[in-house]
MIMAR-606259 format. One line per 3 residues: for each residue x negated, y negated, z negated of C-alpha. Coordinates in pm, 1 decimal. Layout:
N
X,Y,Z; ... $
***
This chain:
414
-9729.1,8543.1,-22695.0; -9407.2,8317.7,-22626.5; -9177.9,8412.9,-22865.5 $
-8845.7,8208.5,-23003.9; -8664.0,7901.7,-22819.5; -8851.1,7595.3,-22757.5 $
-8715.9,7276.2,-22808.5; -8558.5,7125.0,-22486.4; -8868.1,6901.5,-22411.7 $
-9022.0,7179.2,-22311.0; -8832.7,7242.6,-22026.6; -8938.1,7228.8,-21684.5 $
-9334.3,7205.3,-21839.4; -9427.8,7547.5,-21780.3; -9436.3,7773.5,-21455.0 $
-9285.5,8099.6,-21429.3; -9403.7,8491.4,-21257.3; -9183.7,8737.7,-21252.7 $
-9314.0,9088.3,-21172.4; -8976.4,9282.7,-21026.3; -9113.1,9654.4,-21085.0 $
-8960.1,9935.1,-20973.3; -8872.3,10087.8,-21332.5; -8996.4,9738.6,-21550.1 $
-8955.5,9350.8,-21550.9; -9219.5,9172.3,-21648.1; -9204.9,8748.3,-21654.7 $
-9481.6,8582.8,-21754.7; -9551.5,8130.5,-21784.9; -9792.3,7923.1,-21753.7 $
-9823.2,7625.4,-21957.6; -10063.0,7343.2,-21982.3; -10314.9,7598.9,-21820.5 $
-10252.1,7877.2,-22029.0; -10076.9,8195.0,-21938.2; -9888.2,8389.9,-22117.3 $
-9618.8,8704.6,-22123.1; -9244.7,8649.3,-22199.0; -9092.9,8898.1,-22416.6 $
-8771.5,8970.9,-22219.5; -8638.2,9247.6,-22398.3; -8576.8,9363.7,-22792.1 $
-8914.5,9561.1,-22916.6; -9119.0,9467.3,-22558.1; -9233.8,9247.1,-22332.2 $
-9158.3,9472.9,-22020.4; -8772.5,9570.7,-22000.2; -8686.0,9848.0,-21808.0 $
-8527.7,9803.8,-21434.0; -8184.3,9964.1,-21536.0; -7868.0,9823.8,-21523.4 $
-7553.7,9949.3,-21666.0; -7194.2,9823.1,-21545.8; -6902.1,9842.4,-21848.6 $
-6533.5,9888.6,-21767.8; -6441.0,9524.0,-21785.4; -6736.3,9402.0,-21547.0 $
-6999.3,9313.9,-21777.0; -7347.7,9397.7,-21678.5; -7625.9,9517.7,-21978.5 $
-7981.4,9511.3,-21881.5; -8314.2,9676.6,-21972.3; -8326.9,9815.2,-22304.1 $
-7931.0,9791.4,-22430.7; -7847.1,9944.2,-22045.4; -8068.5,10234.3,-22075.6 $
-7920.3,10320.7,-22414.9; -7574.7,10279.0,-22299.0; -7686.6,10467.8,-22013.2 $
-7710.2,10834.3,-22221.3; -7373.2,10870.4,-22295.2; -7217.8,10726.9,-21967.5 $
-7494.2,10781.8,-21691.7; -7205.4,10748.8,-21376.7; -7230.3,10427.7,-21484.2 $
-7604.3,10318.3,-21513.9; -7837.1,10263.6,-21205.3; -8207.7,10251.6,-21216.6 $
-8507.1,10275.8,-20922.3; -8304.8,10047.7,-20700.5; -8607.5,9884.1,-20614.4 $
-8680.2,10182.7,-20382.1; -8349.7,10121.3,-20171.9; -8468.5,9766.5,-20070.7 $
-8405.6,9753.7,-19636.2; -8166.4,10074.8,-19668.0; -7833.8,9938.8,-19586.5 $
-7705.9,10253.1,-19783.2; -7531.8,10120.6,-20081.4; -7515.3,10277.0,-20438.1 $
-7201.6,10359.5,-20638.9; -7177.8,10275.4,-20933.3; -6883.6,10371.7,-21160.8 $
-6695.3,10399.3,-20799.2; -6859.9,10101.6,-20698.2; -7087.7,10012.5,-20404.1 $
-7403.7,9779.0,-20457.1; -7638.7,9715.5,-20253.9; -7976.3,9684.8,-20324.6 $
-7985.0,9312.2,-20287.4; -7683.3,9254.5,-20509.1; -7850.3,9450.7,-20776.3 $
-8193.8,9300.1,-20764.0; -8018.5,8947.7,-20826.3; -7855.0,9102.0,-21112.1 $
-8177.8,9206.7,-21234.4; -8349.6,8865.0,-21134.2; -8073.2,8642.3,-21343.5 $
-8133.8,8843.3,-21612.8; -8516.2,8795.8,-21658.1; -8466.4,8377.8,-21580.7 $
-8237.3,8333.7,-21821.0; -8397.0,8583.9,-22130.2; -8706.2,8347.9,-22001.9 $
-8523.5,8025.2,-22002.5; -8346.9,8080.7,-22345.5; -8710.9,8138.8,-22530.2 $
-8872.1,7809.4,-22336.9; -8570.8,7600.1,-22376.5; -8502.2,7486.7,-22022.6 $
-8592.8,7560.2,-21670.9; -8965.2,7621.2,-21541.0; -9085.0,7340.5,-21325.9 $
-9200.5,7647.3,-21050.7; -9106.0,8028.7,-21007.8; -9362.3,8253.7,-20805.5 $
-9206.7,8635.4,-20743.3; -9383.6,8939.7,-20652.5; -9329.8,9231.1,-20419.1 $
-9512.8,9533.3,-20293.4; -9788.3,9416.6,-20011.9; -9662.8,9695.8,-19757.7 $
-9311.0,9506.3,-19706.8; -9209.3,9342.5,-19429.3; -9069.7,9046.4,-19295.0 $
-8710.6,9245.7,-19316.7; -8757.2,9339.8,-19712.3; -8918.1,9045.9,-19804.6 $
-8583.9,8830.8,-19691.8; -8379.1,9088.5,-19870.6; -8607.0,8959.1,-20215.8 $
-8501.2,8595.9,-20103.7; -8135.6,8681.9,-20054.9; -8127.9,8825.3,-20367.2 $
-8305.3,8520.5,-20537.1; -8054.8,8253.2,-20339.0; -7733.0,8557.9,-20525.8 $
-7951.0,8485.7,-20827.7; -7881.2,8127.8,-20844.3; -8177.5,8049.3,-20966.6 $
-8338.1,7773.4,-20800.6; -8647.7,7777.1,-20497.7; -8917.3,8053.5,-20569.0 $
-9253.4,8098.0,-20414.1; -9338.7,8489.5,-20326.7; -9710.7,8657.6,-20291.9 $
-9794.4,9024.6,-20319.8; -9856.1,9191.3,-20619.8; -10206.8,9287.1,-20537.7 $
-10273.8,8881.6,-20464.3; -10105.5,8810.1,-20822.6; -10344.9,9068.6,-20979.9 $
-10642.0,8946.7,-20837.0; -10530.4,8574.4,-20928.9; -10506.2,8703.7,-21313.5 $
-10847.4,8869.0,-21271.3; -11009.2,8557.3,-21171.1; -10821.1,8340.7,-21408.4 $
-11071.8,8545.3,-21695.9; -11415.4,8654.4,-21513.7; -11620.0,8472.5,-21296.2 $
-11519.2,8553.9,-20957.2; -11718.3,8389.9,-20672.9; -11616.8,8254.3,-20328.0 $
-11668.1,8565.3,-20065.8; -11676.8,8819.2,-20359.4; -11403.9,9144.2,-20315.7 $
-11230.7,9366.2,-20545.5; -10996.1,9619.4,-20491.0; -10678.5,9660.8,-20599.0 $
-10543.4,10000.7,-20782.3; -10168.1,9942.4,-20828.0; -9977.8,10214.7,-21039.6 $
-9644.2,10113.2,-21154.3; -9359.5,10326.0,-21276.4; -9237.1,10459.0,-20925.9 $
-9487.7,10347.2,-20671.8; -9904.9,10328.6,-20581.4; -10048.3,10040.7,-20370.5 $
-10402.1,9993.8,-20318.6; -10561.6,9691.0,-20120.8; -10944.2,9482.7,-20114.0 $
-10890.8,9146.3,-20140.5; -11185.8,8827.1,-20105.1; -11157.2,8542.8,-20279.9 $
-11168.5,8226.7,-19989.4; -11183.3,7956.4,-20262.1; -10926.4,7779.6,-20080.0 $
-10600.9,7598.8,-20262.6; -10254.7,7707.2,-20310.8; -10034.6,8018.0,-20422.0 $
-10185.6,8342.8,-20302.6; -10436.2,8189.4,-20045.3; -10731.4,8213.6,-20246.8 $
-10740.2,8578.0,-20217.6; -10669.5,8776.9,-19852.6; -10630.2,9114.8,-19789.7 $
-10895.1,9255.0,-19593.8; -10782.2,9560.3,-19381.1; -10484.3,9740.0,-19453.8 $
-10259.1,9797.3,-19755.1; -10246.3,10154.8,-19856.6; -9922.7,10282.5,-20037.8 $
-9736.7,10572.2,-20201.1; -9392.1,10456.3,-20210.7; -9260.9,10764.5,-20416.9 $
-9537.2,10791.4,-20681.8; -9633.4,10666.9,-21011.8; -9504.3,10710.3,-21371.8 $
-9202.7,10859.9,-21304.7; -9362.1,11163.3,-21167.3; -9616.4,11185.2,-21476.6 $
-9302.9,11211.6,-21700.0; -9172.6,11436.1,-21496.1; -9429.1,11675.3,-21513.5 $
-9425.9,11612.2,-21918.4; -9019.9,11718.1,-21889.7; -9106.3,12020.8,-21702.0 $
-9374.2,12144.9,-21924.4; -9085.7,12123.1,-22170.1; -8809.0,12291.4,-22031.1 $
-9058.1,12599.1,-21946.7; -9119.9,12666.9,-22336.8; -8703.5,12681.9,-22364.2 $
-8610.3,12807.7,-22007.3; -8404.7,13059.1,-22116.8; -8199.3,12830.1,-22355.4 $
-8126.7,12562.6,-22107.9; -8043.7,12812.3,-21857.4; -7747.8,12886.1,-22102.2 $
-7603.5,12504.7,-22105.4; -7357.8,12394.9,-21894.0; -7480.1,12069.5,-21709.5 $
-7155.3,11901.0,-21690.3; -7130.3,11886.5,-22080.1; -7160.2,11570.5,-22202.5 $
-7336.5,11676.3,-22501.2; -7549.7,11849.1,-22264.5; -7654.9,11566.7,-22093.1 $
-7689.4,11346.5,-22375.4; -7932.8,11601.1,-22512.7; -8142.7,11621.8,-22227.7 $
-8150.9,11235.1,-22164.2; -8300.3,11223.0,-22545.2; -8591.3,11515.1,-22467.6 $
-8685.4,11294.8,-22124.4; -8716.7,10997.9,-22354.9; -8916.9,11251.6,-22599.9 $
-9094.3,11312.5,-22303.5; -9204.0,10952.3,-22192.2; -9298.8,10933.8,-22558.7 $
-9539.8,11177.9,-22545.8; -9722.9,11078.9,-22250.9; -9780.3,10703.4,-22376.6 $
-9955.8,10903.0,-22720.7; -10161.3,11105.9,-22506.4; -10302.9,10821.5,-22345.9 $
-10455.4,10731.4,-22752.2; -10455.6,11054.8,-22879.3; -10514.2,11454.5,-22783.0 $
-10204.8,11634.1,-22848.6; -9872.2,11534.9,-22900.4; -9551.5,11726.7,-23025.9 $
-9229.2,11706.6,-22837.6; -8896.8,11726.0,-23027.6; -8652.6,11948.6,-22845.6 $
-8298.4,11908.3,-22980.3; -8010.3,12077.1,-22744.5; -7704.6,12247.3,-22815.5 $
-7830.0,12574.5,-22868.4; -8237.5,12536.4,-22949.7; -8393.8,12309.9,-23216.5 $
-8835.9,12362.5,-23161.2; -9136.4,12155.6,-23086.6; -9346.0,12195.2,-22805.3 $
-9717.1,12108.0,-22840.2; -9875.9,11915.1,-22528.3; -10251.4,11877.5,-22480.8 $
-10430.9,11569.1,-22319.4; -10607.6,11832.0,-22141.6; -10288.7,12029.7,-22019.0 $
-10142.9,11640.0,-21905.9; -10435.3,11568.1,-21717.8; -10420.7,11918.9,-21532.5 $
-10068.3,11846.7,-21433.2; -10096.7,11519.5,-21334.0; -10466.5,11577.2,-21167.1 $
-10349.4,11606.6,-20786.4; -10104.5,11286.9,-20792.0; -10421.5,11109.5,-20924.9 $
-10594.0,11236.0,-20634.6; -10382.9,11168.2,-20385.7; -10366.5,10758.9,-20518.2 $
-10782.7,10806.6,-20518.5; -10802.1,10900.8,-20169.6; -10525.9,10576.3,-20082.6 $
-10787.4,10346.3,-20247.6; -11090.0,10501.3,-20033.9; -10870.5,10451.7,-19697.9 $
-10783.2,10133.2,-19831.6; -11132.7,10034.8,-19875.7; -11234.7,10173.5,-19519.6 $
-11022.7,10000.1,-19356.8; -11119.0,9633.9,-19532.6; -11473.1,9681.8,-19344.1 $
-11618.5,9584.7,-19718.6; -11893.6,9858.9,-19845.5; -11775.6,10016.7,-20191.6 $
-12150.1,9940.2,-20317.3; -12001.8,9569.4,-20226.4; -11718.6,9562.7,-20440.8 $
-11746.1,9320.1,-20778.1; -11461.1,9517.2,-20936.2; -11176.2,9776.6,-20895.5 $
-10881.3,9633.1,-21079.7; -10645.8,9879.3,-21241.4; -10299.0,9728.3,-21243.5 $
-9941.9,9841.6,-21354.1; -9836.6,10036.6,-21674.4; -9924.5,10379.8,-21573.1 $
-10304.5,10315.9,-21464.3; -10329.1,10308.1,-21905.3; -10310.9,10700.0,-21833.1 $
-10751.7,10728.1,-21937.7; -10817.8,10981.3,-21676.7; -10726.7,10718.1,-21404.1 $
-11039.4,10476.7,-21512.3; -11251.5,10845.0,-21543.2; -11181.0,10947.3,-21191.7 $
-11164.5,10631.1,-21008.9; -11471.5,10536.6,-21144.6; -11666.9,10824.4,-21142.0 $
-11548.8,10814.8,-20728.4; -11635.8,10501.0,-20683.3; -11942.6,10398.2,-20929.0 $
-11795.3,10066.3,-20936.7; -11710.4,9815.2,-21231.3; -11381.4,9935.1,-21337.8 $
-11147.0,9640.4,-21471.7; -10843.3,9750.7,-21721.6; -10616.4,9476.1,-21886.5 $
-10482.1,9589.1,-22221.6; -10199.4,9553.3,-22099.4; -10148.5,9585.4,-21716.9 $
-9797.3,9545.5,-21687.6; -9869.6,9225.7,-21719.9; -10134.1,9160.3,-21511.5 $
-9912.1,9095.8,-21197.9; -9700.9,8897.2,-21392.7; -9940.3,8687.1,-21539.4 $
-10097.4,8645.9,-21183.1; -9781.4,8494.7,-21001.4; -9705.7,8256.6,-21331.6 $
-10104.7,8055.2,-21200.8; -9988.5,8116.5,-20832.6; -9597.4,7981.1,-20877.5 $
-9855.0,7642.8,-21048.2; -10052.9,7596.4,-20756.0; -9766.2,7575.4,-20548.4 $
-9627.2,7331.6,-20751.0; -9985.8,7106.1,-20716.9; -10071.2,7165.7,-21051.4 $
-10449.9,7192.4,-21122.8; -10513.7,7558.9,-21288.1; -10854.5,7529.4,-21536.6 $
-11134.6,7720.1,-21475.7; -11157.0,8064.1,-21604.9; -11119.9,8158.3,-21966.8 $
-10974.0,8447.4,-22157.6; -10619.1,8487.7,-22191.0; -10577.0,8624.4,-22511.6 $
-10404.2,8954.2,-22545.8; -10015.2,8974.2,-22578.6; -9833.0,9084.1,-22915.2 $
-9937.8,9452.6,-22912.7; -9679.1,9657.2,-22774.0; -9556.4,9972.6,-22972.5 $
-9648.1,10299.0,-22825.9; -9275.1,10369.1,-22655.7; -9164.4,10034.8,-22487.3 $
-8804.8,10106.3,-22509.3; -8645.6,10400.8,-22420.3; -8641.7,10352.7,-21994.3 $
-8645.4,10594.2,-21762.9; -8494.2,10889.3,-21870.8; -8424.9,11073.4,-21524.4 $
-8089.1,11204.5,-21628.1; -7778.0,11239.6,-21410.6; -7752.1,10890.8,-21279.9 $
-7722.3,10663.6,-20946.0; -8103.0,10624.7,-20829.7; -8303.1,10529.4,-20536.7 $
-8196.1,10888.1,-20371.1; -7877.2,10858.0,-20098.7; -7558.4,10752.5,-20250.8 $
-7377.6,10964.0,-20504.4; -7179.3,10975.5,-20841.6; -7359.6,11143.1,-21132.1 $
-7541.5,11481.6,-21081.9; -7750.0,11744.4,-21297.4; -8024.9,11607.3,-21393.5 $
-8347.3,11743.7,-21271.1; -8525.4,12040.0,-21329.8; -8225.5,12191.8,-21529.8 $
***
């Protein structure tokens, strides 16, 4: 794990990915043919995607903006990686940004926190985006990076960089597929990709067929359903708070965080207690792996049947398949790996720690672009273990989001 400042020789020796996630950043280097992550934030690796803009114009990130965020959410802005090509812009404390403004915000961020530990520049920067965008959204990414100030980047799909990482620690043969399973905080992407064996970022994988995506699904929606299960065990109490009370909404900002908790413990453990602290109601409500995976079931589904049209479509039998790769923080939920393997009867691949994978993926890719020789395959040892609650990140409270432009409103399912 890359921890501390280097000294300044280091700089410009090592190769940079940054994964630009829809609710987390992830950066990880390459260095003399070893990857590995960049913590970014205070108690994580992964920071969240959440920006928060103070009076006098400075702009927190990650961890220290999500915190600021609970007692001044007109102010904090999250999911804007979902408003990429809508020329909609959000407001912010009365003020528009666009999407490309704040993804440069977001971008200088991460390349400095990454800069500051290595002690100068990286020699390369690969960044990743979704596989369904176009030519229009991908130029957005680059007009944010040239905003960014940051130097020239090479770009490659997330899928590619997860397949890159896979091979970079298992033998993976010329001609040989795998699919990609791709569940991040706010969206699903599946895609079969075959190694070609040829040199250069991204171009020794290809997509076969064609990319199948859920732009509106992933984590979020898991800790929504957690929030939900909640606020039914003390409907009638919330139905007594007024929304617009700051107190309020500090209070329920704190049980979605409670909330996001409980779903990362039920993915080691099964049952969990949530604290519920409002105004007017002090309890615990129990939650059951087994009541999670019953709410959550029919999103799971719906990514399932994305992967099987994804697969169709690639021409490639499943029985052909060396591996299904299961990418992005949310795919640690265990009844993912159950059902997509039990669907598929395939080899199912799980990093410790997917977020990241992708990140991890583009850090080898942004090398080979540079003409550096990547070694052959060997394991990449694990990451410092993250604790069980990343940092408190995507508390859905009454905040600018990826949803049409507008100043704070009740939070959701209140």
């Amino acid at each position: 794990m890359a921890s501390g400042t280097a000294s300044s020789t280091a700089a410009g020796t090592y190769h940079l990915g940054i994964d630009l996630g829809t609710t987390y950043v992830a950066a990880g280097i390459l260095r003399h043919g070893r990857p590995e992550t960049v913590t970014l934030g205070d108690r994580a690796a992964v920071v969240p995607s959440v920006l928060f803009f103070k009076d006098d114009g400075e702009v927190l990130h990650g961890e220290s903006a999500s915190r600021r965020g609970l007692s001044d959410p007109s102010r904090v802005v999250r999911e804007f990686k979902r408003r990429v090509g809508d020329s909609t812009p959000m407001v912010v404390g009365q003020t528009p940004y666009s999407a490309d403004v704040l993804l440069a915000k977001l971008l200088r961020f991460a390349h400095g926190a990454v800069v500051q530990r290595q002690g100068g520049p990286p020699a390369s920067i690969a960044i990743t985006h979704p596989a369904n965008w176009g030519s229009y959204k991908i130029d957005v990414l680059h007009q944010a990076v040239r905003m960014a100030d940051i130097g020239p980047i090479t770009t490659l799909t997330e899928p590619v960089a997860a397949a890159i990482h896979y091979a970079a620690t298992e033998r993976l043969d010329t001609g040989e597929t795998v699919a990609v399973y791709d569940l991040g905080g706010g969206t699903f992407d599946a895609a079969v990709l075959r190694r070609t064996g040829s040199a250069g970022p991204g171009v020794d994988f290809e997509v076969l067929g064609d990319v199948e995506g859920i732009e509106r699904l992933g984590g979020i929606d898991f800790d929504e359903a957690v929030f939900h299960h909640a606020i039914r065990w003390c409907e009638s109490a919330v139905a007594e708070l007024d929304p617009d009370d700051p107190s309020v909404i500090q209070a329920l900002a704190r049980l979605r965080l409670e909330c996001v908790a409980a779903k990362e413990v039920l993915s080691t453990d099964t049952d969990v207690s949530i604290q519920v602290v409002l105004p007017n109601l002090q309890t615990e409500v129990r939650l059951t792996r087994s009541e999670f995976e019953a709410m959550i079931r029919p999103l799971i589904q719906q990514t399932v049947d994305a992967l099987h049209r994804a697969i169709r479509s690639s021409g490639v039998e499943v029985a052909d398949l060396a591996a299904v790769l299961l990418v992005g923080g949310s795919s640690r939920v265990p009844l993912i790996a159950e059902m997509v393997g039990a669907d598929l009867g395939r080899p199912i691949a799980v990093d410790q720690h997917p977020k990241h994978t992708v990140a991890l993926g583009a850090a080898i890719a942004a090398a080979r672009a540079a003409g550096d020789a990547v070694p052959a395959p060997e394991p990449i040892p694990d990451p410092t273990p993250e604790p069980v609650v990343d940092a408190p990140s995507i508390p859905a409270v009454p905040v600018v989001s990826a949803d049409p432009v507008q100043d704070a409103a009740p939070a959701r399912g209140v």
